[in-house]
C-alpha positions in Angstrom: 60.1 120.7 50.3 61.0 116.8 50.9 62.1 114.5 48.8 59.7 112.1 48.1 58.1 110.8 44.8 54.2 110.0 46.8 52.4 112.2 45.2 53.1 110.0 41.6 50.9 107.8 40.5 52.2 104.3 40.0 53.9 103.3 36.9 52.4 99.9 35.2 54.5 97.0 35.8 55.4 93.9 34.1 55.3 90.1 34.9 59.2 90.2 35.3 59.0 93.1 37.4 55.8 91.9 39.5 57.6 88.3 39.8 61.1 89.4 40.7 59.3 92.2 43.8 57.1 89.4 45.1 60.1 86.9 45.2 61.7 89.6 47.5 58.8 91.9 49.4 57.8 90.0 52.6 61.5 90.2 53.5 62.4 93.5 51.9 59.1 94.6 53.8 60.5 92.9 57.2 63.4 94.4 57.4 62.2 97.8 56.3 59.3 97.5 59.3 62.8 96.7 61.5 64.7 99.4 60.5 61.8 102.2 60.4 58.7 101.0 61.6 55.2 102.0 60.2 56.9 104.6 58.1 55.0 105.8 54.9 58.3 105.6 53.1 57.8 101.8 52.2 55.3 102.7 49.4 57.4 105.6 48.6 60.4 103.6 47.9 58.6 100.3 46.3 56.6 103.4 44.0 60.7 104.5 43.1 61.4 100.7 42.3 58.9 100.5 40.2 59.8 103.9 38.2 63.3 103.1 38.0 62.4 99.5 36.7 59.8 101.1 33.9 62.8 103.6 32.9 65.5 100.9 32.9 66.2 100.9 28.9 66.0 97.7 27.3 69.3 97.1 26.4 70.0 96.8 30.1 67.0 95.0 30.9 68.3 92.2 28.3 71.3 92.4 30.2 69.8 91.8 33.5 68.0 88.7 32.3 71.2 87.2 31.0 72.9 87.6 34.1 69.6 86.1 35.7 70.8 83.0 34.3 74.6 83.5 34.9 74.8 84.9 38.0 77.7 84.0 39.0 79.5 86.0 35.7 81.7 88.4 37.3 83.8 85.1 38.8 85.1 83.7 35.9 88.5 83.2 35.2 88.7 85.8 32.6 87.9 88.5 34.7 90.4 91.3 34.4 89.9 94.9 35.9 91.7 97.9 36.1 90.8 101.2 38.4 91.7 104.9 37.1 90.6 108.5 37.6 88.8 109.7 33.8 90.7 112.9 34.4 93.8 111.6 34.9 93.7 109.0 32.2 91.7 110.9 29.4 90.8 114.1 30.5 86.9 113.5 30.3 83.8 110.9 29.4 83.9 111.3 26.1 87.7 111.2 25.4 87.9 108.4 27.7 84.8 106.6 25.4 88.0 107.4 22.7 90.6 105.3 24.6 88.3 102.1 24.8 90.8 100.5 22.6 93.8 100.8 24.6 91.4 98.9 27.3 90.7 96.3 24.7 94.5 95.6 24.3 94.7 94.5 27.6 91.3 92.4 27.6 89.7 94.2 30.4 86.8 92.9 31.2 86.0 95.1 34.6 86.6 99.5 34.9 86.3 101.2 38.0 86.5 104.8 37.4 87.0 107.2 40.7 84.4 109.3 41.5 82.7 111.5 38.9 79.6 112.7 40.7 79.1 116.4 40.7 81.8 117.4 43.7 83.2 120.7 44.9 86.0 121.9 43.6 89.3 122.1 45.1 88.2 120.5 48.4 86.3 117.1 47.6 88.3 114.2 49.1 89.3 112.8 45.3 85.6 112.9 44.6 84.3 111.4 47.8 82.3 114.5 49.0 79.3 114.7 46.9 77.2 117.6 46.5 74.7 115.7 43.7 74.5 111.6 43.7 72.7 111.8 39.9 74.5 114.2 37.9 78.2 114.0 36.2 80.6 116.6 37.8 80.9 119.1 34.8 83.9 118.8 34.2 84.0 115.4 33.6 80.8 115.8 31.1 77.4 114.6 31.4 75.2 112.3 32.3 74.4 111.6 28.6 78.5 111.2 28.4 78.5 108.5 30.6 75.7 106.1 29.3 77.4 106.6 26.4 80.3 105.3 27.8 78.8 102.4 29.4 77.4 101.6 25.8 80.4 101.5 24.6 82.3 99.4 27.5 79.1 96.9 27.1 79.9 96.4 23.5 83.5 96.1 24.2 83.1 93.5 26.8 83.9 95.5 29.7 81.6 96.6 33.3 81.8 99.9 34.0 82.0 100.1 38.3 81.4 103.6 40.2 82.0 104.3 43.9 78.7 105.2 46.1 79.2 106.8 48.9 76.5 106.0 51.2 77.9 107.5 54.1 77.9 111.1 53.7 77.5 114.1 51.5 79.4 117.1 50.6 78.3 119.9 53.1 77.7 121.7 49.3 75.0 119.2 48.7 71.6 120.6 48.6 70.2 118.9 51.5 73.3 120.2 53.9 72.3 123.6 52.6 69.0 123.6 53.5 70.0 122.2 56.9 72.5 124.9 57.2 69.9 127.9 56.4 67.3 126.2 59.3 65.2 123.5 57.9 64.4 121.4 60.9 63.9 118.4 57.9 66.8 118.3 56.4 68.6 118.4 59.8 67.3 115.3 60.4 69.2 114.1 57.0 72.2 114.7 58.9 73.1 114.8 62.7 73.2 117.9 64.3 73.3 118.8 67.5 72.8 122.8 69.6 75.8 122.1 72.1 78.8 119.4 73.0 76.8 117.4 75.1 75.9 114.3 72.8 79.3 114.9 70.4 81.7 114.7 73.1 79.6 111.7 74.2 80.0 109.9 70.7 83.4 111.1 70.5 84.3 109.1 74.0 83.5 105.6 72.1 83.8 106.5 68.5 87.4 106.1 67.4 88.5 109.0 64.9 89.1 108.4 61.3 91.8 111.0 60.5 93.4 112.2 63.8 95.8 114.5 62.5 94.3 115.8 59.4 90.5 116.0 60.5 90.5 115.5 64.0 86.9 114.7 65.5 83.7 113.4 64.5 82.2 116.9 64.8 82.2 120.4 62.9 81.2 123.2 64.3 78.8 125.0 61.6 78.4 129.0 62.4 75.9 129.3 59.6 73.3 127.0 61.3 74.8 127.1 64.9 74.7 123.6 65.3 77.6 120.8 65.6 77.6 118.5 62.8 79.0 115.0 62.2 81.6 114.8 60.3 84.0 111.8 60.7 85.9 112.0 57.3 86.4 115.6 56.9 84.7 119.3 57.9 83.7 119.1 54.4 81.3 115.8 54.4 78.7 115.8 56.5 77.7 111.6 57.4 73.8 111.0 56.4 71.6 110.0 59.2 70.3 106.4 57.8 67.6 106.4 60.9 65.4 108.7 58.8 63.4 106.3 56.4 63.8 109.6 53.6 67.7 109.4 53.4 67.4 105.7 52.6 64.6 106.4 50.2 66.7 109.1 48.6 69.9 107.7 48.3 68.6 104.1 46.7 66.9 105.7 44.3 70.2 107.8 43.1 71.6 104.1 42.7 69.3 102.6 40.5 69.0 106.1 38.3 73.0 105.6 37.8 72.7 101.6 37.2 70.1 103.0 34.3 73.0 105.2 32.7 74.9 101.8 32.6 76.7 101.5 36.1 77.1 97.3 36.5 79.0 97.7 39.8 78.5 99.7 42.8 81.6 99.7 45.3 79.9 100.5 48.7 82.6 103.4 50.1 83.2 103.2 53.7 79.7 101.0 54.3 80.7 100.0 58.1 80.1 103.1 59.3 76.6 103.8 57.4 75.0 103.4 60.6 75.3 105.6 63.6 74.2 104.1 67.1 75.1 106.1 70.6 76.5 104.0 72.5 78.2 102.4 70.0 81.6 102.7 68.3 79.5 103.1 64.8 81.4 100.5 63.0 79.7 97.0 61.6 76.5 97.4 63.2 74.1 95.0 62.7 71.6 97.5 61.0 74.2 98.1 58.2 74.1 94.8 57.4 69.9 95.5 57.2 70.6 97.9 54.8 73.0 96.7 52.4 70.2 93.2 52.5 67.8 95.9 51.6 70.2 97.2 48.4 70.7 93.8 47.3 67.4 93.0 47.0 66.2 96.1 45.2 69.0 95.4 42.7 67.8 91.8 42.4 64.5 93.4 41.8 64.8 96.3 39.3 68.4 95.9 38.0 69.9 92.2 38.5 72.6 92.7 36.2 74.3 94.8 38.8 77.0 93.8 41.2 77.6 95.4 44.9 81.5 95.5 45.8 82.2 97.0 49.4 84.7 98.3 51.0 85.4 97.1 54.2 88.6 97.8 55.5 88.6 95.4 58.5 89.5 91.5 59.8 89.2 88.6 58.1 86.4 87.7 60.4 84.4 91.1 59.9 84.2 90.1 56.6 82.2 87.0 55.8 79.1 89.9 57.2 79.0 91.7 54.5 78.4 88.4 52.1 75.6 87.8 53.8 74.4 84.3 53.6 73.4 81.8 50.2 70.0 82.8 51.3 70.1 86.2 51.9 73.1 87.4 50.4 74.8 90.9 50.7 77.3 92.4 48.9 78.8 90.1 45.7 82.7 91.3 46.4 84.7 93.0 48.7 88.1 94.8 48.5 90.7 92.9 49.6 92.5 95.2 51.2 94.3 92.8 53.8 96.1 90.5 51.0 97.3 94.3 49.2 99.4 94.9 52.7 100.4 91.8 53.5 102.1 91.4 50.0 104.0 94.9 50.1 105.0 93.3 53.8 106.5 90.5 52.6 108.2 91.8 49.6 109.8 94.5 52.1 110.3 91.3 55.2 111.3 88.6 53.1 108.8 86.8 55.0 106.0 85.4 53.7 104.4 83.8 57.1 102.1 86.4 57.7 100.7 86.5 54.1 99.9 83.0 54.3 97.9 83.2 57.7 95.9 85.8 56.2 95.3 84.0 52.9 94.1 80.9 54.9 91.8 82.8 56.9 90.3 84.2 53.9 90.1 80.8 51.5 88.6 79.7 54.7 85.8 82.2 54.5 83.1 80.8 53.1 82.5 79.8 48.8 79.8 82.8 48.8 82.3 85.0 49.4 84.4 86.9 47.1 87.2 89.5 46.3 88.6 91.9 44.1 92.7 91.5 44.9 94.7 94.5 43.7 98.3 95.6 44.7 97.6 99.5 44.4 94.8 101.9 44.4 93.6 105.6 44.4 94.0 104.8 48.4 97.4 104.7 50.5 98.8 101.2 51.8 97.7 101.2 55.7 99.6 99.0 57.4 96.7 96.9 58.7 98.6 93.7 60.0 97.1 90.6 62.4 98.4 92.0 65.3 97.9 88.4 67.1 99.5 87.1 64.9 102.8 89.5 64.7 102.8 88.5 68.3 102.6 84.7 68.4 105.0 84.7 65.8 107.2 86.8 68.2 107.1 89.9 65.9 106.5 93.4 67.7 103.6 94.7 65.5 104.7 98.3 66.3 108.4 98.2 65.3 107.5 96.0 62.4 105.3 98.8 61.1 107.4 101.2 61.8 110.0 99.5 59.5 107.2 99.0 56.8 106.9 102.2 56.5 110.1 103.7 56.7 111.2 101.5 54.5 108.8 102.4 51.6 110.0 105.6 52.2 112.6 105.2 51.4 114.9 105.7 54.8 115.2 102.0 55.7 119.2 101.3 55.2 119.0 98.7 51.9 115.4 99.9 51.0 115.2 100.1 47.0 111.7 101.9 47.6 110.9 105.5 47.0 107.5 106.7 48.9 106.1 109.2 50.9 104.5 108.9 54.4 100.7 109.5 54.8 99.3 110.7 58.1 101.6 110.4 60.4 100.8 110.1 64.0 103.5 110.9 65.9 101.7 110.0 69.2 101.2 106.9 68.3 103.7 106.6 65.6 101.3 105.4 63.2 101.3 106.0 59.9 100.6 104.9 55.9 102.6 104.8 52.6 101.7 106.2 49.0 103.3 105.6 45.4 103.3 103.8 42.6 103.7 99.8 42.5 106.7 100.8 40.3 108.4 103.3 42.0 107.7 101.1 45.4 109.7 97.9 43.7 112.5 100.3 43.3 112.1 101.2 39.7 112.6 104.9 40.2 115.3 104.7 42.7 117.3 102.3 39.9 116.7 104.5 36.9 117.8 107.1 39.1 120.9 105.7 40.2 121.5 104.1 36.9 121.7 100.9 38.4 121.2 98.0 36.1 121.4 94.9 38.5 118.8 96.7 40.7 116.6 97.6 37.5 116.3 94.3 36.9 115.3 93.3 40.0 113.2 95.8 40.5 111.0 94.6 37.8 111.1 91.3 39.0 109.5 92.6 42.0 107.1 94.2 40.3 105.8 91.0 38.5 106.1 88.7 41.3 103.5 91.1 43.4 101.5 91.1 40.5 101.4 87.0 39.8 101.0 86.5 43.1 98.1 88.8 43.7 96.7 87.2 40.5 96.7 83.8 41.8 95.2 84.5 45.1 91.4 83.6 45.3 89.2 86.5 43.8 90.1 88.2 40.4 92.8 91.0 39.5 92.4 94.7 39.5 95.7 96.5 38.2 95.6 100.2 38.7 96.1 102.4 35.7 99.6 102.8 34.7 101.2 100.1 36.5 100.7 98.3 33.1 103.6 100.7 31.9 105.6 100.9 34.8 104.6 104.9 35.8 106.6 106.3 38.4 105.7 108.7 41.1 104.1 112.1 40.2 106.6 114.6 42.3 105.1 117.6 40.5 102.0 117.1 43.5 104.1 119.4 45.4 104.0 122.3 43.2 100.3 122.4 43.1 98.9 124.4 46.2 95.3 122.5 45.6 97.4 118.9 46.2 100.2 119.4 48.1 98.2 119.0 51.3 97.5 115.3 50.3 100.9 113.2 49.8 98.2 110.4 48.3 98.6 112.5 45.2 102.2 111.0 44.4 100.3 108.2 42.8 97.5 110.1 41.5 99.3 111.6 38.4 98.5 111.8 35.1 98.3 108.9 32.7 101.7 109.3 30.6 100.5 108.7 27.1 104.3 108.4 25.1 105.2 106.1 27.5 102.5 103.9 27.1 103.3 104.2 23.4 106.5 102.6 24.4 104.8 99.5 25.3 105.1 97.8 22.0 108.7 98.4 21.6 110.7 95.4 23.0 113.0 95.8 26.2 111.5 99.1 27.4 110.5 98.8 30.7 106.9 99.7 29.3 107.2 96.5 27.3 108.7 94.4 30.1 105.6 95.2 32.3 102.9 95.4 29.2 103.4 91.4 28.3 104.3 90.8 32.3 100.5 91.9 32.8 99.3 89.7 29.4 101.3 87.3 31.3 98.5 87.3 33.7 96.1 86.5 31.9 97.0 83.7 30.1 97.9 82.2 33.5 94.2 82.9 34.5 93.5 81.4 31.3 93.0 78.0 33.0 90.8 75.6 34.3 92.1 75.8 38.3 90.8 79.9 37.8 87.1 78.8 37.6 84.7 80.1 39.9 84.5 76.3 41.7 88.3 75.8 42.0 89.6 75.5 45.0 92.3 77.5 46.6 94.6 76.9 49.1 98.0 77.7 50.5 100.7 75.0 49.9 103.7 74.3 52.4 106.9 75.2 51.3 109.0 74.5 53.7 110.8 77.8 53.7 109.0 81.3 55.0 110.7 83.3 51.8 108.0 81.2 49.5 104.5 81.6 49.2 103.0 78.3 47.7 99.2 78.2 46.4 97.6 75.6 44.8 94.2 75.6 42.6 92.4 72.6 42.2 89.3 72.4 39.9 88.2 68.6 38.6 90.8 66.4 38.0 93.3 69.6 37.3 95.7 70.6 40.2 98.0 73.8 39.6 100.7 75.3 42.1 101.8 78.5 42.3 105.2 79.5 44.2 106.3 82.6 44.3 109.6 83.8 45.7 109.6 87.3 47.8 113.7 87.4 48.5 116.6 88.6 46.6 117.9 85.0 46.8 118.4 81.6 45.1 116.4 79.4 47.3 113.9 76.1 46.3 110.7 75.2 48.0 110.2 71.9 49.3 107.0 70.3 47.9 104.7 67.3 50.6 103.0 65.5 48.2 99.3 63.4 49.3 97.3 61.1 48.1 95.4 63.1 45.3 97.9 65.5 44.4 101.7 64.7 43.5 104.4 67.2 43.4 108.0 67.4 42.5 109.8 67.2 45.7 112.1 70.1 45.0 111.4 73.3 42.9 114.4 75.8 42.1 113.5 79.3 42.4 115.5 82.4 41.1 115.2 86.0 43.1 111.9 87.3 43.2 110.5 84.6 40.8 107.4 83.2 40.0 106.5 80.1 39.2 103.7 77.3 38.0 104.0 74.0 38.3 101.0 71.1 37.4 100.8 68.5 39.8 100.1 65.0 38.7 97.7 62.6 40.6 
């Protein structure tokens, strides 16, 4: 039977509801008509706004009228996130609900928890093949566990974030079965296709996600003798957006998880939501339709809610999925270019690349937004401007090369300990995993019983971590760099893992080290008040949600130099990314006046307050 809730009768509405849908519906309606035409599915999917606004409790719906009037909440200064797998760090929901207080300690105002959707188990992508987008995987608990949870984050000052993956399912999920055992209808959820013809035509233009570990954008399926696309793996079959009923379907899932409590939504792999022949299937216009479409029906039921995508592409790809003041998109984005371009400079010295991304990005426009982070559930991919490699007489190949070899570990000086992650040895691509700590060269030194390069190797640690925190956006740490925690070798001796060498830094959370964080000198210490650190230098004026931000000449490529303006208060940051004693040299102008010369140590941070 298909999905659809038509045969319900409508639900009564209110005046917030009816004023916040007519604010929105002759667009929403537009762009709908684009997309799908005459398509039934428009009542359909206003009826499911309408049921999921009715159910929202009211709690939430206080929650969305306070935002209402502070919409802009989730770019203050005091914004302070963290990302973490509830296995890993807790075990489940409810345990995790018990470890709020360790959360509080750090004055976390943001959570992103990796996926916890019902998955299958052992092959599920870490949670990014879905086989059911409203129900809590078992083993993580229920659904009841997790509004739970978001009550208790809500109380404790903290929004709870889940990934949605819009792109595709797991082929476990109810829809691929019935596809698989014949049903022409939920075929049509998916793309499937009798022979090669159209595949190898989409695989002539569409460049391959996974070349060596999933080659293809097709899976052959004996079951329903049909080829399926699949561009992540075998396992995850992409939804076909072009059918009204996915759209329908897969909206609704989102507002029934922002009732459970779920304040932000990061938008996994949303470029390549739609699928166009022709086309290379990446930043079509139409996803930008859509994700218009999901900010408007959170604007309508649930306005509390934030969208954060992923969108792992140029500084000029990205100002798209903002939108415009007018009609706006997603709230925030990843910022996954400043991540690399920080480990490259740490590893180059050489800050010059960094900074030419950080301009193009503070020259994005104010509407747009980020969440800056040095490490993830994800592997660093070596993602560099390639232009400007070149014009700055750098050979983008043999840098990365050394970028990676030299978080593995195998570069002669490296202080790193890595692993590679798909390796191409075509094209001699490849990306790097492990913790921030082990990456600064914690592990090696502990190993070694080095001192001198434990020291540094903390330094390093900080510095990435100031810098990334002054950088326009707000900070994300991921869980257990707060403590320092090294790579998780034991991956290795797990047959379900060992396939996956992005598993080194997805370990579990080591609890009596963290209990070490209170005892001075430890290196849990060390990095515990580095990170509180953070935020009292956020604690500031220049960290408002006005200020601006720009890079600051130094006059030397080892030193990054940012300055934050907001009012009459001017702050610069400078941040040191070599193993030397150097000084930036400081141009002062007519508003802003700086001390000429500022002393920097190895690897240090530092803030100075200009005077105008």
């Amino acid at each position: 039977m298909a999905e659809t809730t038509a045969t319900k009768s409508a639900p009564a509405t209110d005046d917030v509801f009816a004023a916040r849908l007519a604010r929105h519906h002759d667009e929403f309606e537009s762009l709908f008509r684009m997309l799908y035409g005459d398509s039934p599915e428009l009542a359909v999917f206003e009826r499911a706004m309408a049921d999921a606004y009715a159910e929202r409790p009211a709690d939430l719906k206080k929650l969305d009228i306070e935002r209402e009037k502070d919409p802009e909440w989730y770019k203050r200064g005091d914004m302070f996130g963290m990302t973490m797998y509830t296995d890993l760090f807790a075990g489940d929901l409810k345990k995790l609900a018990g470890k709020i207080d360790y959360l509080k300690e750090q004055k976390l105002t943001y959570l992103h928890l990796m996926p916890l959707l019902k998955m299958p188990h052992p092959d599920n992508d870490g949670g990014y093949a879905i086989e059911d987008f409203d129900t809590v995987d078992p083993l993580l608990g229920s659904n009841e566990d997790l509004a739970a949870l978001t009550k208790k984050l809500r109380k404790a000052g903290i929004s709870l974030c889940l990934d949605f993956v819009m792109n595709h399912t797991a082929s476990s999920h109810r829809w691929a079965k019935a596809a698989e055992a014949g049903d022409p209808e939920y075929q049509d959820y998916y793309f499937c296709y009798d022979d090669r013809t159209i595949p190898d035509q989409y695989d002539a233009v569409v460049p391959q996600v996974f070349p060596n570990t999933a080659p293809g954008n097709f899976s052959w399926n004996e079951k329903m003798g049909k080829w399926v696309m699949t561009q992540f793996y075998p396992f995850q079959w992409d939804l076909n957006y072009r059918n009204p009923k996915v759209f329908t379907a897969m909206m609704t899932s989102v507002m029934h998880l922002a009732n459970l409590g779920v304040e932000v939504f990061r938008l996994d792999a949303v470029p390549y939501i739609w699928k166009q022949f022709g086309t290379n299937c990446r930043n079509l216009p139409q996803v930008h339709t859509i994700v218009r479409m999901m900010r408007m029906m959170l604007e309508i039921v649930c306005p509390a809610v934030v969208l954060k995508g992923e969108v792992v592409m140029a500084p000029k790809e990205l100002a798209a999925y903002f939108g415009t003041p007018e009609r706006p998109e997603c709230h925030m984005l990843y910022n996954v270019s400043i991540m690399v371009n920080l480990w490259a400079a740490l590893a180059s010295g050489d800050v010059r690349l960094l900074k030419r991304q950080a301009d193009k990005l503070n020259a994005l426009p104010d509407n747009c937004w980020f969440v800056n982070y040095l490490r993830c559930h994800d592997d660093i991919g070596w993602g560099l401007d390639e232009d400007e490699e070149v014009r700055l007489a750098i050979d983008p190949l043999k840098h990365k090369e050394f970028l990676y070899h030299f978080y593995e570990g195998t570069v002669p000086g490296s202080w790193a300990m890595g692993e590679l992650y798909n390796y191409d040895e075509a094209t001699k691509d490849a990306r790097s995993c492990g913790t921030a700590a082990s990456l600064c060269g914690v592990e090696k030194a502990l190993i070694t019983h080095d001192k001198p390069a434990y020291e540094k190797s903390i330094d390093r640690d900080l510095l990435l971590h100031r810098a990334m925190a002054f950088l326009r956006g707000f900070p994300m740490l991921n869980c257990g760099d707060e403590i320092g925690q090294l790579n998780g070798w034991d991956y290795k001796e797990d047959p379900d893992r060992v396939a996956d060498s992005r598993n080194l830094h997805r370990s579990k959370f080591d609890w009596k080290k963290a209990a070490e964080r209170n005892t001075p000198g430890t290196l849990q210490n060390r990095l515990w008040e580095g990170m509180e650190s953070l935020r009292e230098m956020r604690d500031d004026p220049c960290f408002g949600p006005d200020a601006w931000v720009t890079t600051w000449d130094t006059h030397d490529d080892a030193i990054l130099g940012v300055l934050r303006k907001e009012g009459d208060r001017t702050i610069v940051g400078l941040f040191n990314f070599t193993d030397a004693d150097t000084y930036a040299v400081l141009d002062s102008t007519a508003d802003v006046t700086l001390p000429e010369r500022v002393d920097l140590k190895p690897y240090e941070a530092k803030i100075i307050v200009a005077h105008e």
